[in-house]
N, CA, C and O atoms as a GROMACS GRO file, in nm:
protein
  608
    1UNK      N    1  18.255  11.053  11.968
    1UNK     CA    2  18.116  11.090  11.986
    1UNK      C    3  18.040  10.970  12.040
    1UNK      O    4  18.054  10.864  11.979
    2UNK      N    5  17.950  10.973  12.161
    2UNK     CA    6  17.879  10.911  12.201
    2UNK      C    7  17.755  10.864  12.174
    2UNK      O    8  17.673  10.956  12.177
    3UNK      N    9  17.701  10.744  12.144
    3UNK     CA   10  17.553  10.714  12.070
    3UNK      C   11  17.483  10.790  12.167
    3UNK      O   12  17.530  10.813  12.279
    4UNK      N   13  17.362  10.833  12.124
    4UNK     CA   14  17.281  10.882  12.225
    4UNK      C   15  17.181  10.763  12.276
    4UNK      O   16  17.198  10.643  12.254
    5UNK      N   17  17.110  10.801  12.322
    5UNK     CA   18  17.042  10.678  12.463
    5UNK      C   19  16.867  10.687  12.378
    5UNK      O   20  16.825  10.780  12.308
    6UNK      N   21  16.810  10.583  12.408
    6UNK     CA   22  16.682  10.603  12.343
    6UNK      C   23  16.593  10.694  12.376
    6UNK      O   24  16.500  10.713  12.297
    7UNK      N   25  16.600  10.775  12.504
    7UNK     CA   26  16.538  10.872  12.547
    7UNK      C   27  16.579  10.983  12.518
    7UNK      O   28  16.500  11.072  12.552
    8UNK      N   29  16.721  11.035  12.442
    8UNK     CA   30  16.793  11.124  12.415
    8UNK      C   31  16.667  11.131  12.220
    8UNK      O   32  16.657  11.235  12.156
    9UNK      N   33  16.622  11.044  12.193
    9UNK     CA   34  16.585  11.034  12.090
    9UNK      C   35  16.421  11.061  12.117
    9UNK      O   36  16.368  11.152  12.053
   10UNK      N   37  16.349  10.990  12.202
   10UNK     CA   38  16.232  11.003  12.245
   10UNK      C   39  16.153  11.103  12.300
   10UNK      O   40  16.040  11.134  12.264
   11UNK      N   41  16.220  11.154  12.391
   11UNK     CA   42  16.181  11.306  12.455
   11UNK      C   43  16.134  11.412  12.408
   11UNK      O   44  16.207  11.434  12.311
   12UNK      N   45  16.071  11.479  12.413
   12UNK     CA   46  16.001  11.551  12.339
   12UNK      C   47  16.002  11.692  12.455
   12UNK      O   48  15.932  11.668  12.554
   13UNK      N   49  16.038  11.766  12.457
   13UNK     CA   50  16.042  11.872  12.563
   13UNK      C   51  15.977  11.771  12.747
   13UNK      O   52  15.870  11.780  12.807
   14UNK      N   53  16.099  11.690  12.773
   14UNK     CA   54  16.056  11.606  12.903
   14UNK      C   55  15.960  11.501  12.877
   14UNK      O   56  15.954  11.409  12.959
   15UNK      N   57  15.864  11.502  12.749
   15UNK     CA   58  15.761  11.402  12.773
   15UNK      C   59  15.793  11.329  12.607
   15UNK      O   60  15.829  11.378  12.499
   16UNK      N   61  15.754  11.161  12.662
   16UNK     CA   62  15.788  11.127  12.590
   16UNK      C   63  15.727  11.137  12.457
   16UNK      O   64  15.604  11.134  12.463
   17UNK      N   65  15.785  11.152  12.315
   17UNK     CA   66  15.634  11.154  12.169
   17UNK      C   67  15.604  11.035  12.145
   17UNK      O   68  15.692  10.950  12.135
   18UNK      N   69  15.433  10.997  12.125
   18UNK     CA   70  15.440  10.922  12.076
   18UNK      C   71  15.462  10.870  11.919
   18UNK      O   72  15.458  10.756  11.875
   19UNK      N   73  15.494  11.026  11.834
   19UNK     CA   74  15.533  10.976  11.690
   19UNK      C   75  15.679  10.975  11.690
   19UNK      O   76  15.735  10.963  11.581
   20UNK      N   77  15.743  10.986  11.788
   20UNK     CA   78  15.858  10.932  11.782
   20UNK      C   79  15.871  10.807  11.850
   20UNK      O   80  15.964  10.737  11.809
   21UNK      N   81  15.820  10.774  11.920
   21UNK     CA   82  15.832  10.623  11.946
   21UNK      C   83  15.786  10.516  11.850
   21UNK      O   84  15.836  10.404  11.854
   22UNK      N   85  15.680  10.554  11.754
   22UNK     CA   86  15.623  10.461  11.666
   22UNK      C   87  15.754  10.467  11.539
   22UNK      O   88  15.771  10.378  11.456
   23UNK      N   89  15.832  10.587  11.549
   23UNK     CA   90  15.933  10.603  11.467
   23UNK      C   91  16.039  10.517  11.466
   23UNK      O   92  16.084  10.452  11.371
   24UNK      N   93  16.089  10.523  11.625
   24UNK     CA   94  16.156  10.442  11.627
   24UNK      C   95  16.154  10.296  11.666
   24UNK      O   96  16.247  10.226  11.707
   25UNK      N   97  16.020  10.263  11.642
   25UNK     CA   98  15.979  10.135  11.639
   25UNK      C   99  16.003  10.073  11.486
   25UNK      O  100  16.040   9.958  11.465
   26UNK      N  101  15.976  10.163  11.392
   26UNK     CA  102  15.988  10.112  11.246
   26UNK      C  103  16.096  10.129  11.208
   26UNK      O  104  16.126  10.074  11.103
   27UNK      N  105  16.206  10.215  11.282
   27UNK     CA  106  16.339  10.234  11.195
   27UNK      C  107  16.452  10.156  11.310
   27UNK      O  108  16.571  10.175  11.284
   28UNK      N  109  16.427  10.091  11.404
   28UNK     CA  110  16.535  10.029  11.446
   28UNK      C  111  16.596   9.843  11.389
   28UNK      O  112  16.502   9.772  11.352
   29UNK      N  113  16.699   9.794  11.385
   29UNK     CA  114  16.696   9.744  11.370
   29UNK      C  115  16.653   9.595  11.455
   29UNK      O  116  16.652   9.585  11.578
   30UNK      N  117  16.610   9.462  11.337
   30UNK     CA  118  16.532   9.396  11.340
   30UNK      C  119  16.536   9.339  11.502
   30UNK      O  120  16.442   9.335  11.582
   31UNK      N  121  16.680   9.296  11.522
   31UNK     CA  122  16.726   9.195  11.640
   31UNK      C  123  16.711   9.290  11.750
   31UNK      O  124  16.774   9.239  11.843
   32UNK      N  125  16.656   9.411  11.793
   32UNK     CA  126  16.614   9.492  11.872
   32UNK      C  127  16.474   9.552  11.896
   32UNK      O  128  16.440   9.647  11.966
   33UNK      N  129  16.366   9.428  11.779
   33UNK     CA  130  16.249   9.485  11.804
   33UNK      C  131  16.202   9.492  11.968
   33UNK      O  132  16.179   9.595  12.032
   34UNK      N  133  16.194   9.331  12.023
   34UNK     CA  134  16.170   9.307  12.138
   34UNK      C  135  16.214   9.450  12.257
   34UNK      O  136  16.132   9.508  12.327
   35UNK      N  137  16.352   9.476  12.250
   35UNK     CA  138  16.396   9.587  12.354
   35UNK      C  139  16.341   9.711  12.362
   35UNK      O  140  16.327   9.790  12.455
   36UNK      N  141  16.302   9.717  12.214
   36UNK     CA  142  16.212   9.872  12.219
   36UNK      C  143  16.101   9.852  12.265
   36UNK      O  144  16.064   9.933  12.350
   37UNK      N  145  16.015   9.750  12.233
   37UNK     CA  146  15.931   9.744  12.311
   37UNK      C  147  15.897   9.756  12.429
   37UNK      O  148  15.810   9.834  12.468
   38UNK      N  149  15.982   9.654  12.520
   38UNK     CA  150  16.027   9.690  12.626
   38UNK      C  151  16.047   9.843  12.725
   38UNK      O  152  16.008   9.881  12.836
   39UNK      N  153  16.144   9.909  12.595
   39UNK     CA  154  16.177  10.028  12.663
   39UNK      C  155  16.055  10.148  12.643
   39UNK      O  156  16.062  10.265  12.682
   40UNK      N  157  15.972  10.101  12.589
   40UNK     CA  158  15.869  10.193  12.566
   40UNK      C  159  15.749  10.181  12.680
   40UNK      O  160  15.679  10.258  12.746
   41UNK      N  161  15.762  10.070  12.669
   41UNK     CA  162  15.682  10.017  12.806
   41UNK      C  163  15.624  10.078  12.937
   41UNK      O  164  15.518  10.083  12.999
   42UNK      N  165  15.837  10.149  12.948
   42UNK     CA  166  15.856  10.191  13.056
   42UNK      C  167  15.790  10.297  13.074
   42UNK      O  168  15.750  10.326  13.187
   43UNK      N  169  15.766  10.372  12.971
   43UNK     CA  170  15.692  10.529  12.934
   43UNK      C  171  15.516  10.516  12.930
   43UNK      O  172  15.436  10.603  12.896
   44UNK      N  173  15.493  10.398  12.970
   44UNK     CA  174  15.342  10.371  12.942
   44UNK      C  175  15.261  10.369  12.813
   44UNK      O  176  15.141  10.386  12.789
   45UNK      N  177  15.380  10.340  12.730
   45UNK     CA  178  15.357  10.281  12.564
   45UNK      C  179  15.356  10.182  12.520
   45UNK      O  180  15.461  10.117  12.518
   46UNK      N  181  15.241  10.130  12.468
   46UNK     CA  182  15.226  10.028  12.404
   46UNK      C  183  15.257  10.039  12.287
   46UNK      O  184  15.239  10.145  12.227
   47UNK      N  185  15.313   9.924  12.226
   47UNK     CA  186  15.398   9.904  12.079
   47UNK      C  187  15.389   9.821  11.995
   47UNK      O  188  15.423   9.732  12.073
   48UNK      N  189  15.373   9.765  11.897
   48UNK     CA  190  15.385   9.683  11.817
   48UNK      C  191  15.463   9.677  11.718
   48UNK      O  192  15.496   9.792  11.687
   49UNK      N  193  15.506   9.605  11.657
   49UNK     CA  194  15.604   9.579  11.518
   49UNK      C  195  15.596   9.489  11.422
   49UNK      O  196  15.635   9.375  11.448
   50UNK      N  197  15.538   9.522  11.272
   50UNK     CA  198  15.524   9.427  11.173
   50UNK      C  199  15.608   9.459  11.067
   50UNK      O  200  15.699   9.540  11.079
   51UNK      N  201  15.586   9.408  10.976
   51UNK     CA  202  15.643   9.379  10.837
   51UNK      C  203  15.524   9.414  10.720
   51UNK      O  204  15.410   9.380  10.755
   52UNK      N  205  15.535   9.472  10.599
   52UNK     CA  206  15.465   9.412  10.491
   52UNK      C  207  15.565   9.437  10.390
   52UNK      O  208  15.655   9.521  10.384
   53UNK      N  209  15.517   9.318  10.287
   53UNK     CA  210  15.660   9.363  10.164
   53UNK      C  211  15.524   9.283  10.068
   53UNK      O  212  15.431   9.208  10.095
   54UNK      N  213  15.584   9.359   9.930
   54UNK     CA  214  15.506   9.326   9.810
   54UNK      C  215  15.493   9.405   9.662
   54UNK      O  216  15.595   9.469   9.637
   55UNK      N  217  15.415   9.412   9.586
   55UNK     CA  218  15.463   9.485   9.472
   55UNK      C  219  15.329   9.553   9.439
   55UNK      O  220  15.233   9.479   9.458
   56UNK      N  221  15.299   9.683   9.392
   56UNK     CA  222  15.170   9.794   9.388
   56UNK      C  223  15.085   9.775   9.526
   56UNK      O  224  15.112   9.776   9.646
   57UNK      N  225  14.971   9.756   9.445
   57UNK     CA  226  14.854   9.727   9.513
   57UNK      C  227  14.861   9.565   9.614
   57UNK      O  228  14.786   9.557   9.711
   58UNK      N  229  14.922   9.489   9.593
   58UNK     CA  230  15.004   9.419   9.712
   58UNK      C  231  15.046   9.469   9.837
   58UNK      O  232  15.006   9.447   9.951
   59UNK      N  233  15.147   9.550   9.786
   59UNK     CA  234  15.176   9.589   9.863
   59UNK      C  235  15.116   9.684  10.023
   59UNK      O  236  15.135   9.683  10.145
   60UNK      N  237  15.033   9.760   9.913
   60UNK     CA  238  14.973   9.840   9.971
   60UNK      C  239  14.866   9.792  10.098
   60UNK      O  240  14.855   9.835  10.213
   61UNK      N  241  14.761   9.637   9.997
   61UNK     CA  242  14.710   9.585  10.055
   61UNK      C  243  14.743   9.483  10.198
   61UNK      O  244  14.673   9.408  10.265
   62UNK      N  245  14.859   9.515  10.202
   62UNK     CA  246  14.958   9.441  10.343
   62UNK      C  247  15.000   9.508  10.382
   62UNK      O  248  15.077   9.488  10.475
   63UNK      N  249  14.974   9.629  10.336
   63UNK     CA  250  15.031   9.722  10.493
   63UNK      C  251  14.932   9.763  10.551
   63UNK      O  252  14.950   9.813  10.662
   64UNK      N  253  14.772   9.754  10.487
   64UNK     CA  254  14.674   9.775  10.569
   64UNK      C  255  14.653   9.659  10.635
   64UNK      O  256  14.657   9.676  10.757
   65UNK      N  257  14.622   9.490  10.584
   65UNK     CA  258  14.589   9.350  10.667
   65UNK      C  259  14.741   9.354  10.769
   65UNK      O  260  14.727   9.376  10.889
   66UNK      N  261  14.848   9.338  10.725
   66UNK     CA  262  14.945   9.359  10.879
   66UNK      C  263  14.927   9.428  10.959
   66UNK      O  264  14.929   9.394  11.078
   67UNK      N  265  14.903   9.551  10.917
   67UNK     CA  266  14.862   9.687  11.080
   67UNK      C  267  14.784   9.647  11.152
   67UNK      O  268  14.801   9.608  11.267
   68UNK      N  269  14.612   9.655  11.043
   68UNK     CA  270  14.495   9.560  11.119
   68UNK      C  271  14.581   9.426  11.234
   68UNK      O  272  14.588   9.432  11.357
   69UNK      N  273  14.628   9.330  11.156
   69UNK     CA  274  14.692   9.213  11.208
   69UNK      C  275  14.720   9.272  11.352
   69UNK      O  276  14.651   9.272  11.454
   70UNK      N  277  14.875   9.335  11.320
   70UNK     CA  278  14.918   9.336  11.423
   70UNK      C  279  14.813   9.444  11.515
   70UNK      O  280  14.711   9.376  11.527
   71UNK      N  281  14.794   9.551  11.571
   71UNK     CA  282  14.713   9.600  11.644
   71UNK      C  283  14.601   9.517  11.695
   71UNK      O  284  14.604   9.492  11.815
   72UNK      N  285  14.502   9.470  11.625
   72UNK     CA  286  14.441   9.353  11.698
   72UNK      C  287  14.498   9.241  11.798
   72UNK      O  288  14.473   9.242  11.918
   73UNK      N  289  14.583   9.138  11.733
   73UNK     CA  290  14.628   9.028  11.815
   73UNK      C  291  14.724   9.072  11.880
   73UNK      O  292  14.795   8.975  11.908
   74UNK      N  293  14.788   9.212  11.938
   74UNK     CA  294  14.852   9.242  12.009
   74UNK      C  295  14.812   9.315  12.131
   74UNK      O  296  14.885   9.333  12.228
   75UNK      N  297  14.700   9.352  12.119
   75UNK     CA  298  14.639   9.389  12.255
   75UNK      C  299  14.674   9.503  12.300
   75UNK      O  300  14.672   9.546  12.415
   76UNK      N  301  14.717   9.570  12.172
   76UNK     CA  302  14.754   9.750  12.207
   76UNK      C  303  14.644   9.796  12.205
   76UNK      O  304  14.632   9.918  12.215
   77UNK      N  305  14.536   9.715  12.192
   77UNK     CA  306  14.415   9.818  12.192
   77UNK      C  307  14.305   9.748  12.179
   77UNK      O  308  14.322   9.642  12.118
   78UNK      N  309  14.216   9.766  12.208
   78UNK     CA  310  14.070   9.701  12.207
   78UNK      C  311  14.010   9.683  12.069
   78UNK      O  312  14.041   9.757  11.976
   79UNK      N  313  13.924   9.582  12.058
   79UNK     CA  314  13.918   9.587  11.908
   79UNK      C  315  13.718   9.621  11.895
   79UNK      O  316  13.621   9.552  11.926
   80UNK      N  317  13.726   9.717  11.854
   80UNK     CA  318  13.637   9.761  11.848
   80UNK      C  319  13.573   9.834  11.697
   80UNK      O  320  13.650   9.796  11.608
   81UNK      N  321  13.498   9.894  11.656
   81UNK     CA  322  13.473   9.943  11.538
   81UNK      C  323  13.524  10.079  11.549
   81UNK      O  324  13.576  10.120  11.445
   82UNK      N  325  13.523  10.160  11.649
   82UNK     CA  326  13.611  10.315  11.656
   82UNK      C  327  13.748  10.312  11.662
   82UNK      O  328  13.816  10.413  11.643
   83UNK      N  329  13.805  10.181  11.693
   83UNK     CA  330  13.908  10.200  11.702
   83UNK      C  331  13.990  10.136  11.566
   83UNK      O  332  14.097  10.180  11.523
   84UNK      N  333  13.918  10.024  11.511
   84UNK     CA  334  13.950  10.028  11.362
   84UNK      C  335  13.960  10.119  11.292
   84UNK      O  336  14.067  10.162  11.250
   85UNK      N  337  13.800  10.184  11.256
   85UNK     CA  338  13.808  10.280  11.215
   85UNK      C  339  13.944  10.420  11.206
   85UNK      O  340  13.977  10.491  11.111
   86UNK      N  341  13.995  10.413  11.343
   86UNK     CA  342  14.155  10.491  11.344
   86UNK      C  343  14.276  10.446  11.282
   86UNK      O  344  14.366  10.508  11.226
   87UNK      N  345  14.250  10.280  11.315
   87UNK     CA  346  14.373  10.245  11.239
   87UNK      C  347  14.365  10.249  11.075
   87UNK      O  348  14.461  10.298  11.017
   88UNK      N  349  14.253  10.200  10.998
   88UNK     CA  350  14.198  10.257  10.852
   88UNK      C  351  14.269  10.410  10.816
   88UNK      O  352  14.340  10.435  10.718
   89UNK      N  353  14.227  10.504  10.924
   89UNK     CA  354  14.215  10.634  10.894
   89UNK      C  355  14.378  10.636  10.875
   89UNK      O  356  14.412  10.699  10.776
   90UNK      N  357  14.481  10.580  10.949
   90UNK     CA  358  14.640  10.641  10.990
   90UNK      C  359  14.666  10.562  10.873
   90UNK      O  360  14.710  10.640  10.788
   91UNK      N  361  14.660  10.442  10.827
   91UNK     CA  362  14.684  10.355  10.693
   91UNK      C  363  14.671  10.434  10.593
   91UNK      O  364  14.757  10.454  10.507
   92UNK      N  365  14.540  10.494  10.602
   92UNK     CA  366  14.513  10.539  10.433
   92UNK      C  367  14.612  10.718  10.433
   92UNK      O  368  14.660  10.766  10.331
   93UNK      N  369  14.618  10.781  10.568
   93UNK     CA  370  14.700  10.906  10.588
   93UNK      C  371  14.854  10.847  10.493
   93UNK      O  372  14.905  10.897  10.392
   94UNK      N  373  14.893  10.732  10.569
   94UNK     CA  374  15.018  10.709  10.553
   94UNK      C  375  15.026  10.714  10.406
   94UNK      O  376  15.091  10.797  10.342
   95UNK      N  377  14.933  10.587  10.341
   95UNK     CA  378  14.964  10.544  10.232
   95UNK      C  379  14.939  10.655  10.092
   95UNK      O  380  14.976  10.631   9.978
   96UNK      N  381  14.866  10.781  10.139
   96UNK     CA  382  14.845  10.888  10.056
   96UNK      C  383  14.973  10.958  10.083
   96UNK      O  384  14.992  11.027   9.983
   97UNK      N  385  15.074  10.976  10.170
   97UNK     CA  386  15.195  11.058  10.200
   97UNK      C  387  15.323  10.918  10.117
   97UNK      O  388  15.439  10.954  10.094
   98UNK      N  389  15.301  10.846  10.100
   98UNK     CA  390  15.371  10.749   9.954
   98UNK      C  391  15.317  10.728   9.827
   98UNK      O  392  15.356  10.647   9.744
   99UNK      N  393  15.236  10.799   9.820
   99UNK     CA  394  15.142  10.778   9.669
   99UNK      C  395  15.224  10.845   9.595
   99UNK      O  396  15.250  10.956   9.642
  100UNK      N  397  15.293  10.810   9.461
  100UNK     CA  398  15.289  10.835   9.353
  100UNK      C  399  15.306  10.753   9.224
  100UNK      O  400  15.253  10.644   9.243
  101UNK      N  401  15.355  10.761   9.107
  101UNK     CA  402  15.365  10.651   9.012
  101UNK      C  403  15.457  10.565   9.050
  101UNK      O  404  15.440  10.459   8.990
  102UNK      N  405  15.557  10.560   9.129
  102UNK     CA  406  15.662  10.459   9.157
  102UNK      C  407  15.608  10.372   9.269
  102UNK      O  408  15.664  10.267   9.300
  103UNK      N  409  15.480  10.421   9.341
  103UNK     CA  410  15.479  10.293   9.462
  103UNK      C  411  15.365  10.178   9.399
  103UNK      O  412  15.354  10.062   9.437
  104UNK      N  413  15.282  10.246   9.288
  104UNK     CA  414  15.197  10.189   9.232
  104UNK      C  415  15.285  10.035   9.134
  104UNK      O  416  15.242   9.920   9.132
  105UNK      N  417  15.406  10.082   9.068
  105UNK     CA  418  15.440   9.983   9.035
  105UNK      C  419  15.553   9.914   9.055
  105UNK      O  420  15.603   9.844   8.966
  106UNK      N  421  15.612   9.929   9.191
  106UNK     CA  422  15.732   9.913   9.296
  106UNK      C  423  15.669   9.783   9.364
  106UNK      O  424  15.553   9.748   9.384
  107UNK      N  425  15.781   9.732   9.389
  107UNK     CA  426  15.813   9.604   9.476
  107UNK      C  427  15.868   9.690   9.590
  107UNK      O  428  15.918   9.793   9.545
  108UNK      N  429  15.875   9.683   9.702
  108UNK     CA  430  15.890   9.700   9.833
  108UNK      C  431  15.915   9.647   9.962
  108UNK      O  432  15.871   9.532   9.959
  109UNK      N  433  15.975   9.677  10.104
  109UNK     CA  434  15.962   9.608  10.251
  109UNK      C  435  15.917   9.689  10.288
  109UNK      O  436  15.976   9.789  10.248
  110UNK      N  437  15.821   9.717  10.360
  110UNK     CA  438  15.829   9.836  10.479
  110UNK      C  439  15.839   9.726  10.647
  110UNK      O  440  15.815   9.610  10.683
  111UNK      N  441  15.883   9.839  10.699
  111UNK     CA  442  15.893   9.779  10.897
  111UNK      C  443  15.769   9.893  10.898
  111UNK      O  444  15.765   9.998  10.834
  112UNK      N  445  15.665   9.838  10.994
  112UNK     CA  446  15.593   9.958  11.036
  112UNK      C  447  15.596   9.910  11.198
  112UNK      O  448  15.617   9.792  11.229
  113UNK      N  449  15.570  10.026  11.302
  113UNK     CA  450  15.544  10.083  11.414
  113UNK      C  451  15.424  10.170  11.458
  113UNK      O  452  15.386  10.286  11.441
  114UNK      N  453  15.378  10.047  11.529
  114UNK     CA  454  15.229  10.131  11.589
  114UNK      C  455  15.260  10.168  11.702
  114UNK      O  456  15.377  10.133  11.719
  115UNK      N  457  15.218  10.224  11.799
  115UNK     CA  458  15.226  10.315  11.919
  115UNK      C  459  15.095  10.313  11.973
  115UNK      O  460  15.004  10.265  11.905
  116UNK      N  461  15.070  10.366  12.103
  116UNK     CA  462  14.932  10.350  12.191
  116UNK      C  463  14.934  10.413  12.292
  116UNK      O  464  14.923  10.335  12.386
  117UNK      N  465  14.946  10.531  12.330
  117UNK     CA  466  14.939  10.616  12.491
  117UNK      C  467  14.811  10.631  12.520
  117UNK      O  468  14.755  10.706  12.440
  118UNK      N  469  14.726  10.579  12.625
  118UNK     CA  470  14.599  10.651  12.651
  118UNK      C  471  14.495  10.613  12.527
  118UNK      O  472  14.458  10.497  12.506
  119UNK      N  473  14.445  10.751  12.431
  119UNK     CA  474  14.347  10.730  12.335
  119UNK      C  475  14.409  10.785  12.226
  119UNK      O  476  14.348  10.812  12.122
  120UNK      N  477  14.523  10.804  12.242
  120UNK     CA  478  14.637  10.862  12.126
  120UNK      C  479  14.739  10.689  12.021
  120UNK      O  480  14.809  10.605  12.076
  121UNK      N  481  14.712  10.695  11.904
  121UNK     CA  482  14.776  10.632  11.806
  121UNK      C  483  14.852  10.692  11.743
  121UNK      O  484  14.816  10.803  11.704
  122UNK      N  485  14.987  10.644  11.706
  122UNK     CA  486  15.081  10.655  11.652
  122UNK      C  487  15.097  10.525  11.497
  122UNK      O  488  15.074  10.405  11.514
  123UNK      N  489  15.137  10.583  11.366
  123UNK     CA  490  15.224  10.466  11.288
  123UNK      C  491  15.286  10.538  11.235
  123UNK      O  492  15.271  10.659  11.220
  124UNK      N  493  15.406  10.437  11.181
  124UNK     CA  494  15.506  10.506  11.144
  124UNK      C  495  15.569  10.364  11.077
  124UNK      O  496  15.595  10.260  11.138
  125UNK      N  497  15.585  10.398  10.911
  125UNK     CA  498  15.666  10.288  10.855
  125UNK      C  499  15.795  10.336  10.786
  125UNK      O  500  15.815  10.455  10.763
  126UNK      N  501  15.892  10.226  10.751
  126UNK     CA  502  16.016  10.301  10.734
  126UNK      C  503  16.041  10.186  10.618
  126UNK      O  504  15.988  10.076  10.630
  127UNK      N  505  16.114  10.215  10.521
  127UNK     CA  506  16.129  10.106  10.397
  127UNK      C  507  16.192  10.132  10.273
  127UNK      O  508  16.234  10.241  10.234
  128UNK      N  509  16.194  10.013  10.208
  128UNK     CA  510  16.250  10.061  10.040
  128UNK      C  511  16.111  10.041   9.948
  128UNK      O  512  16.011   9.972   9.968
  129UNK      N  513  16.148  10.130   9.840
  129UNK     CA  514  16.040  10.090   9.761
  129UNK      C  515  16.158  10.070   9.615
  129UNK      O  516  16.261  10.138   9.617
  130UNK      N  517  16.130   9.965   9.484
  130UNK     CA  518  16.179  10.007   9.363
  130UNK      C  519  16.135   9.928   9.248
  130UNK      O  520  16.050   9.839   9.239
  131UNK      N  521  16.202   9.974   9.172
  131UNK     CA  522  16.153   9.870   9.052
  131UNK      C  523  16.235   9.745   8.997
  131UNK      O  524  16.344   9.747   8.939
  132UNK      N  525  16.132   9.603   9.040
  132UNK     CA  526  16.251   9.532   8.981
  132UNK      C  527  16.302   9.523   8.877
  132UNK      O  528  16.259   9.553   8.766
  133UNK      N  529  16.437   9.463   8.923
  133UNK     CA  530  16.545   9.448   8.785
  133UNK      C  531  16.616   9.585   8.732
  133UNK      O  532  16.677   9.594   8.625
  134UNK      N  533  16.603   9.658   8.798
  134UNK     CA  534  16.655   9.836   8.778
  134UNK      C  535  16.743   9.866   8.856
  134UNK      O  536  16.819   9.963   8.849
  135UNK      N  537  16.735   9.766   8.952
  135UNK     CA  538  16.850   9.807   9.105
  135UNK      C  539  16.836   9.981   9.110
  135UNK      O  540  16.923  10.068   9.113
  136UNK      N  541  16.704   9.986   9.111
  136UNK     CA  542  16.636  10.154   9.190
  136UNK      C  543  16.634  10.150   9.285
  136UNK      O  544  16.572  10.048   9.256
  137UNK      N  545  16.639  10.158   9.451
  137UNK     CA  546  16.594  10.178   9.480
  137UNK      C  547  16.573  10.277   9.607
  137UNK      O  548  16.674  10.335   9.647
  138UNK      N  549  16.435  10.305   9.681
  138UNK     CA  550  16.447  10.457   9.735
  138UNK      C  551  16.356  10.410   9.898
  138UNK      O  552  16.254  10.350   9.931
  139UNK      N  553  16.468  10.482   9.963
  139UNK     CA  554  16.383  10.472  10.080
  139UNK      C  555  16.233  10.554  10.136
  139UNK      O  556  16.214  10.657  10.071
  140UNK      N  557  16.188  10.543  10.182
  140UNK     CA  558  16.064  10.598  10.221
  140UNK      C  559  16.027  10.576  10.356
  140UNK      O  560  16.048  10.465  10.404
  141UNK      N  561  15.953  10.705  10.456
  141UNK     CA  562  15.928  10.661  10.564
  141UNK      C  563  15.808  10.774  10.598
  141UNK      O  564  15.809  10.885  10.544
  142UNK      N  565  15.725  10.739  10.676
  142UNK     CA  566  15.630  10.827  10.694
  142UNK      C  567  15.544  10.779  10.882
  142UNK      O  568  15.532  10.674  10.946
  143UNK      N  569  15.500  10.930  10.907
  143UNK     CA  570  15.450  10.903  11.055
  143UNK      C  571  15.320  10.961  11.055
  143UNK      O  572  15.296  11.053  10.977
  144UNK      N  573  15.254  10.929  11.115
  144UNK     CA  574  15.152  10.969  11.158
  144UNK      C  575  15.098  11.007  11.276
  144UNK      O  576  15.195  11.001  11.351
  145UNK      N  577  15.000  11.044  11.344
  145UNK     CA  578  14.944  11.046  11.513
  145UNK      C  579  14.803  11.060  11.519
  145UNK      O  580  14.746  11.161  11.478
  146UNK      N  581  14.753  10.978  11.561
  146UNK     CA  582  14.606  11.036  11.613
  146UNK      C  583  14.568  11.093  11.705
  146UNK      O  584  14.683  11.120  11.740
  147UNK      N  585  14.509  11.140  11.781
  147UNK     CA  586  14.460  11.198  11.934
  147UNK      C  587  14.360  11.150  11.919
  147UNK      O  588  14.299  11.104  11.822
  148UNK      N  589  14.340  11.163  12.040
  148UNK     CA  590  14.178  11.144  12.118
  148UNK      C  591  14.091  11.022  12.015
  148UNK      O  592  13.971  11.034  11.989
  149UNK      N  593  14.162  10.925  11.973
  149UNK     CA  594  14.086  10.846  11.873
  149UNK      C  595  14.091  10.726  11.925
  149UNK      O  596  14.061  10.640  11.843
  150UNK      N  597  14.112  10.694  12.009
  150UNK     CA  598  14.080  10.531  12.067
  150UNK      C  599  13.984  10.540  12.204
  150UNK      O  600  13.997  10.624  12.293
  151UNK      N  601  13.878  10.428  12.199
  151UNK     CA  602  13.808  10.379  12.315
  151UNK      C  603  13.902  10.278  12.395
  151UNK      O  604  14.019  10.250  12.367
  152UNK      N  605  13.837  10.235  12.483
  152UNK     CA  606  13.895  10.129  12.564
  152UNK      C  607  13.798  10.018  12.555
  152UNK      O  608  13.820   9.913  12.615
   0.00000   0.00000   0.00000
């Protein structure tokens, strides 16, 4: 069986998604961030790729300052107050689609993946969450999309 090709993954009936590209921005591995980028490029996607790791409300609180982080000093997007405002909005989407008693008192990594077509946002993080010293632990991944939510 043959790996499939990143566009075999990306495509979306001919066009490319952008919640699958922010997907597979957070779930590929590390030493291939750069290439996806790259290959997203090609599709007229802008991309980014961070990290947050930490334990509850740590945690949580670094996956909103990294997103912020990265989306700003990466120039996927203008930094503006409407367009914060979107990235806030896809953070707090995400982080309510991982809410329950285990992320509140879980240690964690997540990889997250932002995305950028036009006025359309994409995130998408992929990760472990568990409890230390329990050797628990559980993966988690979640996507999001915005439309029509970014200025220039």
């Amino acid at each position: 069986m043959t790996k499939p090709a990143f566009e075999d993954i990306l495509l979306l009936n001919g066009a490319a998604s952008l919640g699958k590209a922010a997907v597979l921005c957070s779930m590929i591995d590390n030493e291939h961030d750069d290439e996806i980028v790259v290959f997203l490029a090609k599709y007229g996607i802008k991309s980014v790729i961070t990290r947050a790791g930490g334990n509850g409300e740590n945690l949580k609180n670094k996956i909103l300052r990294n997103t912020f982080g990265a989306a700003e000093n990466s120039g996927i997007m203008a930094v503006t107050p409407k367009n914060r405002h979107a990235v806030v909005t896809l953070v707090e989407e995400i982080l309510r689609s991982l809410e329950g008693p285990l992320i509140n008192v879980s240690g964690g990594g997540l990889k997250i993946g932002l995305t950028v077509h036009d006025k359309d946002l994409a995130m998408s993080v992929f990760g472990t969450v568990g409890l230390p010293g329990l050797n628990i632990d559980r993966e988690v991944s979640a996507t999001r999309v915005l439309h029509h939510c970014l200025e220039n």
